[in-house]
Structure formats: C-alpha cells, structure tokens
N, C-alpha and C positions, 0 to 999 in steps of 0.2 A: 714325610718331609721334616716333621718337629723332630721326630724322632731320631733320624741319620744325624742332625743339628745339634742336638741334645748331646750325642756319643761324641762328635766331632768337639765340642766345647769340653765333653770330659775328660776323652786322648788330653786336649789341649791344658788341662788344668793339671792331669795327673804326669804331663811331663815336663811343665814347669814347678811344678814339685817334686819333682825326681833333680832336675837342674839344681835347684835351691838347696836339695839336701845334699845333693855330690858336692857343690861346690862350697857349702861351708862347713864338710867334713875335711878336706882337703887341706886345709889350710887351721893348721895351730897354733903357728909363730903369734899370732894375734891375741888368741886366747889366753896363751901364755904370761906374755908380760903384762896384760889385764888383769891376770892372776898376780900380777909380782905388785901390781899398783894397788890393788884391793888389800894385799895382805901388809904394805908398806903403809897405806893406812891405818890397818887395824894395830899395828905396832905404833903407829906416830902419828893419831889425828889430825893431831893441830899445825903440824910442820916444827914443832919445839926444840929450840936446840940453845945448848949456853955460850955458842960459838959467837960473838959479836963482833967478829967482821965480816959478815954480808950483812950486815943491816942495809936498809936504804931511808932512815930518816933522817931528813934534812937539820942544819944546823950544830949543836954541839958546845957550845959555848955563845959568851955576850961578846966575846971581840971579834968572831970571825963570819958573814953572812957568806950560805952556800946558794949562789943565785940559782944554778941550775938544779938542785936540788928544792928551792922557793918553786920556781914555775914547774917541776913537777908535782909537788903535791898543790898546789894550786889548781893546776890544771886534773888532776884527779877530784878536788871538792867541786870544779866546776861542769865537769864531764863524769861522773860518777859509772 
C-alpha cells in the first residue's frame, strides 16, 4: 500500500515536472525582452540622460508656483 502510493506521488511529481519544463521552454518572447531590460541596464544604470524635458520636478523659478507638481511631491514625502 506505501509503496503503490510512493510511485503514484512520483508519476505525480515527475509529470508536473515535465508540465513545468514544457511550458516554460515554450514560450521566449518573455526571456527576451528581459534580456533587452538587463542589457539596457548594464549600458545605462542610472536612467542618465541630458535631455531636460521629461523632468518631473516641481517649481522652476520664484514667480511661478506649480500646485500640482507641490501635492505631488508632497505626497510622495508623505507616502514614500
């Protein structure tokens, strides 16, 4: 009785391991661009760029306040 139970649990192991490895040989598209993110890192750590218009920091000068740019980093110091 252990024994039939024993082979029954190891069919059951050795074909959800066969599922596992079919299914994520199958599929590359994933791998892929995880490769293209790893390597777009190792070329550009930091996100570094001397393009300053996407910045996102608020204000700019002493005559003009950017409200909605205030309550977002506000709410970023206050929600971290």
């Amino acid at each position: 009785m252990v024994s039939s139970m024993l082979r029954q649990i190891g069919l059951v192991l050795i074909g959800v391991s066969l599922l596992v490895a079919v299914g994520g040989c199958t599929e590359n598209s994933g791998n892929d661009s995880m490769r293209a993110r790893q390597e777009a890192a190792m070329r550009n750590p930091y996100g570094y760029s001397p393009d300053m218009s996407q910045t996102d920091v608020s204000g700019g000068g002493i005559g003009n306040f950017d409200q909605k740019g205030f309550n977002r980093d506000l709410n970023d110091f206050i929600n971290p």
